[in-house]
N, CA, C and O atoms as CSV, one atom per row, in Angstrom:
chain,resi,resn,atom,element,x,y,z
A,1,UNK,N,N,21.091,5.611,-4.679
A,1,UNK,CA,C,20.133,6.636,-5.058
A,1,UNK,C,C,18.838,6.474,-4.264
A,1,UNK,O,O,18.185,7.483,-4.000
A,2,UNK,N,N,18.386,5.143,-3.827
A,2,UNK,CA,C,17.020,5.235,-3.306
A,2,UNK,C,C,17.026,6.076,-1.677
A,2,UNK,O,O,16.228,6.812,-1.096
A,3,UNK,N,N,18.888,5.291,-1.235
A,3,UNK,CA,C,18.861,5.810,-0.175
A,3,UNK,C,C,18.697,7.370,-0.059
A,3,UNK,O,O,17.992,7.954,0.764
A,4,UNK,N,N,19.159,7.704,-0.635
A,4,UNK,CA,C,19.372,9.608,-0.675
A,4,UNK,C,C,17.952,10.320,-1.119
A,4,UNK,O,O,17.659,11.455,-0.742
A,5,UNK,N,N,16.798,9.219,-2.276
A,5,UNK,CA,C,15.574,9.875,-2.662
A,5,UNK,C,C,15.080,9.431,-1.158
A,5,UNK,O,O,14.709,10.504,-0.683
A,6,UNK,N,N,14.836,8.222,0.045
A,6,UNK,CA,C,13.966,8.240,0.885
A,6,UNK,C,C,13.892,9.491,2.010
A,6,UNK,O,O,12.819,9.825,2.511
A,7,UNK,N,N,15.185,10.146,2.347
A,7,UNK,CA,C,15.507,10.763,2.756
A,7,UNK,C,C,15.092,10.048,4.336
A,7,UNK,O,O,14.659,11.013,4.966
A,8,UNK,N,N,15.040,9.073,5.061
A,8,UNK,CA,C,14.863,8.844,6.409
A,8,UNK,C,C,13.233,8.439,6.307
A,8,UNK,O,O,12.703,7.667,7.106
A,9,UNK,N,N,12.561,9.057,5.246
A,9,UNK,CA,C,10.968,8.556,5.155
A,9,UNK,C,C,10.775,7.015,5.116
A,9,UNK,O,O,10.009,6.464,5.907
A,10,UNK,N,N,11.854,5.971,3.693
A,10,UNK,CA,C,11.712,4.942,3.706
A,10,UNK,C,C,11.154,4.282,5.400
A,10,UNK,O,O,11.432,4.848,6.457
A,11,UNK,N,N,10.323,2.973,5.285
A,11,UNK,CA,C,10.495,1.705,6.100
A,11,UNK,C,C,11.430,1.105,6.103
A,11,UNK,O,O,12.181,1.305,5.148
A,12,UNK,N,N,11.693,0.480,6.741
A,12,UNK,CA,C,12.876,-0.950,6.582
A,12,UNK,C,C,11.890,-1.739,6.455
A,12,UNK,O,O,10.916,-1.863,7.197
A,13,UNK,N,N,12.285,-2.581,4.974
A,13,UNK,CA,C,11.123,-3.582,4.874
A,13,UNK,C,C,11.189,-5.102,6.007
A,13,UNK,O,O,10.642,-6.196,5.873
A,14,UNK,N,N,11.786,-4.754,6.724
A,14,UNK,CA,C,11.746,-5.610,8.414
A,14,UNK,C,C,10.550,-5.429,8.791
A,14,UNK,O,O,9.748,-6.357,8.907
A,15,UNK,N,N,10.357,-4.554,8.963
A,15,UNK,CA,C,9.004,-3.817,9.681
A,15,UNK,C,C,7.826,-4.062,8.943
A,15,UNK,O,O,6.777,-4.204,9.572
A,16,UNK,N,N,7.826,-4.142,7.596
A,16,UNK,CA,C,6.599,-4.736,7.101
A,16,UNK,C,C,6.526,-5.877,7.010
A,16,UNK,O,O,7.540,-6.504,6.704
A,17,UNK,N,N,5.005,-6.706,7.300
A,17,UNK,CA,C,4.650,-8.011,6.988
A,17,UNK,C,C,4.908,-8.487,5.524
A,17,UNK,O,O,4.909,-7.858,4.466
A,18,UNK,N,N,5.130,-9.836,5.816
A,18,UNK,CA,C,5.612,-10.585,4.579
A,18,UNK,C,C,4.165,-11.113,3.641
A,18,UNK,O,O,2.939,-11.094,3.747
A,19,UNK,N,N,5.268,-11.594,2.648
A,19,UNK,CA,C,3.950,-11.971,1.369
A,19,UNK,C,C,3.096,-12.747,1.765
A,19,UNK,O,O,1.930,-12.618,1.392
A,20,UNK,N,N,3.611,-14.060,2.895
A,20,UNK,CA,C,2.500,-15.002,3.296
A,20,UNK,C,C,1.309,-13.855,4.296
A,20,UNK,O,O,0.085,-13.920,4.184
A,21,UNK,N,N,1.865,-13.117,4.995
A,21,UNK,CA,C,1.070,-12.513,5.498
A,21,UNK,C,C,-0.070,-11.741,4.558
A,21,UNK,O,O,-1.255,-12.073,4.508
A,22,UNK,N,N,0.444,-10.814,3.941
A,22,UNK,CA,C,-0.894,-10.417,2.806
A,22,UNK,C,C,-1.424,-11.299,1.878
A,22,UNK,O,O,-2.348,-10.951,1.143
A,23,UNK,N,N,-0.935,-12.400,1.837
A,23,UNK,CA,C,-1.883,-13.387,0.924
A,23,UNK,C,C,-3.152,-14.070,1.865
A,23,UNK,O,O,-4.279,-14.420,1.517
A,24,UNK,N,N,-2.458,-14.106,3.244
A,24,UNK,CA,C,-3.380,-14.823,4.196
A,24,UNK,C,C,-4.527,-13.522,4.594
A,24,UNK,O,O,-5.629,-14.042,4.770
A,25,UNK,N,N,-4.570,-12.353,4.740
A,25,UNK,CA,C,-5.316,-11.513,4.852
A,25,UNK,C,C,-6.204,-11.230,3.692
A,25,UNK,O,O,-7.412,-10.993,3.721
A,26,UNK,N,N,-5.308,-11.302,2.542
A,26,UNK,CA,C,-6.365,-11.085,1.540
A,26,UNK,C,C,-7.111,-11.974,1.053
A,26,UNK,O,O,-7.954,-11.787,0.175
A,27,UNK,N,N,-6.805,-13.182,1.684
A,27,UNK,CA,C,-7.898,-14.213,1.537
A,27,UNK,C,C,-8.912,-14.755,2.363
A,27,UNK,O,O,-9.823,-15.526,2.062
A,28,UNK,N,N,-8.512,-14.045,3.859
A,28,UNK,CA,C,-9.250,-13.966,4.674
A,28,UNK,C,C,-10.599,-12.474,3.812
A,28,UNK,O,O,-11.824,-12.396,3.720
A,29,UNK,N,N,-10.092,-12.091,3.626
A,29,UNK,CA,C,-10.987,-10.524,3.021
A,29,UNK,C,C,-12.287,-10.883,2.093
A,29,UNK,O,O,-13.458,-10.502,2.100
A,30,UNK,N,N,-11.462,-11.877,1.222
A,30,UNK,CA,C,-12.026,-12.570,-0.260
A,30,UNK,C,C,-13.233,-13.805,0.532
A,30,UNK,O,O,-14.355,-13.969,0.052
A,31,UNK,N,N,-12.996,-14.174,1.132
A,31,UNK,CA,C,-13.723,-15.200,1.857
A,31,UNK,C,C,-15.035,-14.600,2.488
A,31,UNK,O,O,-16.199,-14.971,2.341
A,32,UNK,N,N,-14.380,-13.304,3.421
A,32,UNK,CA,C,-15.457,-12.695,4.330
A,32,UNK,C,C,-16.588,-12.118,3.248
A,32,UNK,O,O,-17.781,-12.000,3.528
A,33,UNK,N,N,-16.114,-11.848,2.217
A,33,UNK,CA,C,-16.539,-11.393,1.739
A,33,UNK,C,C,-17.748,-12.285,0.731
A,33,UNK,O,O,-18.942,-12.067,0.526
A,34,UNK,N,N,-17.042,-13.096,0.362
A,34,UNK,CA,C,-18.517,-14.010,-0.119
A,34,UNK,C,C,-18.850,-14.446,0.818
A,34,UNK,O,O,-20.040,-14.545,0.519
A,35,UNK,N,N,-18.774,-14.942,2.093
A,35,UNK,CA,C,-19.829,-15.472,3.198
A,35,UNK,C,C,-21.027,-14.199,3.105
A,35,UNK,O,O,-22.194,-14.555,2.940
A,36,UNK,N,N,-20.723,-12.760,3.210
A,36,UNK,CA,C,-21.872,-11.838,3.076
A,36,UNK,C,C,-22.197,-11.812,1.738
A,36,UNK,O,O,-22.888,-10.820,1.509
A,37,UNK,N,N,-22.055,-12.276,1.057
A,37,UNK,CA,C,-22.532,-12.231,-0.624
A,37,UNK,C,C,-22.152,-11.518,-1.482
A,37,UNK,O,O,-22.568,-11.683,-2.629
A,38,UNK,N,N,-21.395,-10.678,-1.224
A,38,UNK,CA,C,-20.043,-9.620,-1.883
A,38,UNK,C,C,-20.208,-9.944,-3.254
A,38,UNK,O,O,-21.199,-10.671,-3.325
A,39,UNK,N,N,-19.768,-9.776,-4.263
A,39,UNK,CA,C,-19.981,-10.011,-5.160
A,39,UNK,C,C,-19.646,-9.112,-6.651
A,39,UNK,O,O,-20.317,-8.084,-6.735
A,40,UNK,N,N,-18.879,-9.326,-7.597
A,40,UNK,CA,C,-18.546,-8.536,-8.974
A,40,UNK,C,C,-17.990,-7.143,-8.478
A,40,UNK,O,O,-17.382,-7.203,-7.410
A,41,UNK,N,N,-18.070,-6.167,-8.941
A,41,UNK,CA,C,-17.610,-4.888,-8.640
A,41,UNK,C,C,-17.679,-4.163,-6.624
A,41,UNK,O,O,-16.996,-3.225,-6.213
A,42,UNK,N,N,-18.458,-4.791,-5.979
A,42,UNK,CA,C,-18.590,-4.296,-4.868
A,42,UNK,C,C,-17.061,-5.312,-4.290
A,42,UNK,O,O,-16.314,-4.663,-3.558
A,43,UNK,N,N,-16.718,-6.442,-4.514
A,43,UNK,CA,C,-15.258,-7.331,-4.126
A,43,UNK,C,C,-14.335,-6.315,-3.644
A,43,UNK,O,O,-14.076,-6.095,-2.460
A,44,UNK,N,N,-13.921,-5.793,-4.529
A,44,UNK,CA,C,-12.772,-4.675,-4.531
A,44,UNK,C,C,-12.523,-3.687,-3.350
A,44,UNK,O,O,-11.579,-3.667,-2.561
A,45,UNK,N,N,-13.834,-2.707,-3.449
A,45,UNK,CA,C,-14.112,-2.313,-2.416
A,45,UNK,C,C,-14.114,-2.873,-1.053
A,45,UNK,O,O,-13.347,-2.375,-0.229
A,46,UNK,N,N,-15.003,-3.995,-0.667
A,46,UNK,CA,C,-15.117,-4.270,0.576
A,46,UNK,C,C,-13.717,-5.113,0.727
A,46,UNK,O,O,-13.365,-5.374,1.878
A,47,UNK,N,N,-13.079,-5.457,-0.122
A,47,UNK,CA,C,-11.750,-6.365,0.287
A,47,UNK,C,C,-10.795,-4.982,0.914
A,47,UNK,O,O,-9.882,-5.231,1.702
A,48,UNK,N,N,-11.107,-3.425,0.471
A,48,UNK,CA,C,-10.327,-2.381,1.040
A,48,UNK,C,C,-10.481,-2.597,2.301
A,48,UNK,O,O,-9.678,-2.924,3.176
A,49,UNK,N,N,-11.917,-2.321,2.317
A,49,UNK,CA,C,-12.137,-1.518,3.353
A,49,UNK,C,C,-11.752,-2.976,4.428
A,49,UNK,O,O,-11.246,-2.446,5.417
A,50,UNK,N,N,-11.761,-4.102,4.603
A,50,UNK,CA,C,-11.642,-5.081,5.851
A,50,UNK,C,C,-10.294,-5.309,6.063
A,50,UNK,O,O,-9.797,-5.721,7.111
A,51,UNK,N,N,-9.643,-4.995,4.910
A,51,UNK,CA,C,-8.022,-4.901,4.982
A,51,UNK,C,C,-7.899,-3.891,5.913
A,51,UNK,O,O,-7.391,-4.048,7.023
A,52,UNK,N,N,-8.443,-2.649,5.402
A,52,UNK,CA,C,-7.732,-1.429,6.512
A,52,UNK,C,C,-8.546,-1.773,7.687
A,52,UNK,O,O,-8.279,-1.192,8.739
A,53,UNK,N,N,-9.429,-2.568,7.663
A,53,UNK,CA,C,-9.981,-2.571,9.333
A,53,UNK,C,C,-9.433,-3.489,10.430
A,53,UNK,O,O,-9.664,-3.323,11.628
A,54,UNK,N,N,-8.524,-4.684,9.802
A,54,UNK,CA,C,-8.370,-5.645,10.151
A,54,UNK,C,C,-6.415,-5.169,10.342
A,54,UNK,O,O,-5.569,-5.784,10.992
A,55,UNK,N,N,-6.244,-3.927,9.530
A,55,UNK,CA,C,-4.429,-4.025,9.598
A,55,UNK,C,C,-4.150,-3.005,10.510
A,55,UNK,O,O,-3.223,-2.195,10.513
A,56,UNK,N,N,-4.963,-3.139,11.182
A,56,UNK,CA,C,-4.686,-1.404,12.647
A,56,UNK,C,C,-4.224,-0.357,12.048
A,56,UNK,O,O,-3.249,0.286,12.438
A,57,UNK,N,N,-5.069,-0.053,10.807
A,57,UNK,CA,C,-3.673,1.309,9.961
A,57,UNK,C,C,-2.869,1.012,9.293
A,57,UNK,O,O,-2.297,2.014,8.864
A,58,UNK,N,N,-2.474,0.132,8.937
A,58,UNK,CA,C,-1.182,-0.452,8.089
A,58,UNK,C,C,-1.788,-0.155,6.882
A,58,UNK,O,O,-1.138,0.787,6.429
A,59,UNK,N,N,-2.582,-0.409,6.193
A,59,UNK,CA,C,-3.034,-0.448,4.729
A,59,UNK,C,C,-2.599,1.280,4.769
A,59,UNK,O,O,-1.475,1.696,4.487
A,60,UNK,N,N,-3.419,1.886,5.060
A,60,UNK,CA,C,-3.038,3.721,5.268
A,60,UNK,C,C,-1.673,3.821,5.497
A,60,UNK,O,O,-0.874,3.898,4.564
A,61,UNK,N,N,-1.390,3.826,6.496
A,61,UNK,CA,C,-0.164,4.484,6.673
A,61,UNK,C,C,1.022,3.786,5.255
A,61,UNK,O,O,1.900,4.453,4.707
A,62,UNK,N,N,0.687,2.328,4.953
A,62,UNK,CA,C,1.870,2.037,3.798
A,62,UNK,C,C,0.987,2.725,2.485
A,62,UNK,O,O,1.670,3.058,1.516
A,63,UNK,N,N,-0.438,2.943,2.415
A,63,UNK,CA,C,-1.101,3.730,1.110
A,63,UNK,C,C,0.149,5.569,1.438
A,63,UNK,O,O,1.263,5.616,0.916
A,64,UNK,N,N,-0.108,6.148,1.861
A,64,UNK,CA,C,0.590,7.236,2.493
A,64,UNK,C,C,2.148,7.135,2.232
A,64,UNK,O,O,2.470,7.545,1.117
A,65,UNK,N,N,2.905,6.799,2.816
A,65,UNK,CA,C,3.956,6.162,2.564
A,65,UNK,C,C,4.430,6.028,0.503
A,65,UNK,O,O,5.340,6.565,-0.128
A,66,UNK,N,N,3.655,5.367,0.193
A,66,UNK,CA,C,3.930,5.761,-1.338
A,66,UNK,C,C,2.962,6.526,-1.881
A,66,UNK,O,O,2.758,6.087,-3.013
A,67,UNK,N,N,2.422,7.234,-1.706
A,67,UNK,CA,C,2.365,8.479,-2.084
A,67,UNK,C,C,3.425,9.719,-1.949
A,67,UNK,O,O,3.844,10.519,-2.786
A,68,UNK,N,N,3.730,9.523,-0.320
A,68,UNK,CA,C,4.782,10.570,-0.402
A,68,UNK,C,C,5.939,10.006,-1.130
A,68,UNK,O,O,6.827,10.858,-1.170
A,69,UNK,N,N,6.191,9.205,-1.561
A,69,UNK,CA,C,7.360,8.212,-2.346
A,69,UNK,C,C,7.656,8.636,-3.940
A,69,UNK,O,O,8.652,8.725,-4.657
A,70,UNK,N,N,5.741,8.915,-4.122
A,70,UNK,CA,C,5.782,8.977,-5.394
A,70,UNK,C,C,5.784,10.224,-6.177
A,70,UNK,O,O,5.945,10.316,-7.394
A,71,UNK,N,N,5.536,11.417,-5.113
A,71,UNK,CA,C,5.284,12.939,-4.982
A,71,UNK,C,C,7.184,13.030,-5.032
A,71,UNK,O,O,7.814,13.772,-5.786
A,72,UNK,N,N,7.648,12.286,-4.251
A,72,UNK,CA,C,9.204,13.012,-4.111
A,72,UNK,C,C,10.188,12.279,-5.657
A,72,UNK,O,O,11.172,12.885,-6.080
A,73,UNK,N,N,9.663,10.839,-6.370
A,73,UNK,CA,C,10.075,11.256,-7.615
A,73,UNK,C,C,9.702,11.975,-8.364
A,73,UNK,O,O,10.445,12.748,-8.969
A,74,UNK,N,N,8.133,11.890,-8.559
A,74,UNK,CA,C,7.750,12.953,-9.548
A,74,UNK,C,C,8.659,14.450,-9.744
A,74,UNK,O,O,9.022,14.944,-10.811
A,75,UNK,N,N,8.877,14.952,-8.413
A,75,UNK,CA,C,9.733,15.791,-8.265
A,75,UNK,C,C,11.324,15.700,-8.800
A,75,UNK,O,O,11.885,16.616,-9.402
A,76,UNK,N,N,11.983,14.307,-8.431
A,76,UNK,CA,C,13.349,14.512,-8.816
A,76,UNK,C,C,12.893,14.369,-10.802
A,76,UNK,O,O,13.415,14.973,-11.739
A,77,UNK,N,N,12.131,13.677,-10.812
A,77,UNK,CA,C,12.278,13.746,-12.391
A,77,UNK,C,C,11.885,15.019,-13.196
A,77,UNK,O,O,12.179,15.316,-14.353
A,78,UNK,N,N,11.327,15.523,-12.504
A,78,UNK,CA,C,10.675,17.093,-13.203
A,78,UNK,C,C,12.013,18.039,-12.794
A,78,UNK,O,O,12.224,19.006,-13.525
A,79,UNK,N,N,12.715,17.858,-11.921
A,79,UNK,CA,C,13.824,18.583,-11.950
A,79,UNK,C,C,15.116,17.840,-12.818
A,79,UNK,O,O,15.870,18.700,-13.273
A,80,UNK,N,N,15.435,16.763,-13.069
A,80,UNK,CA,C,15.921,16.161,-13.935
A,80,UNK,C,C,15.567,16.634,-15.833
A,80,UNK,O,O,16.281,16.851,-16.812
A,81,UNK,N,N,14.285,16.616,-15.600
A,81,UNK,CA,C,13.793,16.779,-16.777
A,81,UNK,C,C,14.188,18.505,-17.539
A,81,UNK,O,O,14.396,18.914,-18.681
A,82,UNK,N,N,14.130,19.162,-16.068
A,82,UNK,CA,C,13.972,20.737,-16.391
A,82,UNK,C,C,15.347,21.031,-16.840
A,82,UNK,O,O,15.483,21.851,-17.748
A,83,UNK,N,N,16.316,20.501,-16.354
A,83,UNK,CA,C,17.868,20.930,-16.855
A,83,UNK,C,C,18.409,20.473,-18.191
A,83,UNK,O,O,19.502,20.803,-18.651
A,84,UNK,N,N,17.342,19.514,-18.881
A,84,UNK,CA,C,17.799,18.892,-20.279
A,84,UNK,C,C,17.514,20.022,-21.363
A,84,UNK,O,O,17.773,19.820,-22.549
């Protein structure tokens, strides 16, 4: 079933970086971020934004990626839903 919902959109999760990899970025992020004094509610934010600056697009294009993921169940279930 997932194969037939990606329709050719899926990644091969080959192609995406592994867990050590986003743990090592996001702690690179968390770090940079208190060296500038980052701090309580602004964390979050600036840990986005150095992720997407630091992943050439990757954060976007995989944010994107499930969205359209999540637009095309919403859909099979609302058509699922409509025939009950």
């Amino acid at each position: 079933a997932r194969i037939r919902a990606c329709r050719g959109r899926c990644r091969d999760r080959a192609d995406r970086p592994g867990p050590l990899a986003h743990r090592r970025q996001r702690e690179e992020a968390v770090a940079a971020a208190a060296r500038e004094g980052t701090s309580g509610q602004a964390v979050t934010p600036f840990v986005l934004a150095y992720l997407h600056e630091h992943s050439d697009g990757e954060t976007r294009r995989v944010n994107r990626d499930l969205i359209v993921a999540n637009a095309g169940l919403a859909g099979a279930i609302a058509s699922a839903y409509a025939t009950l």
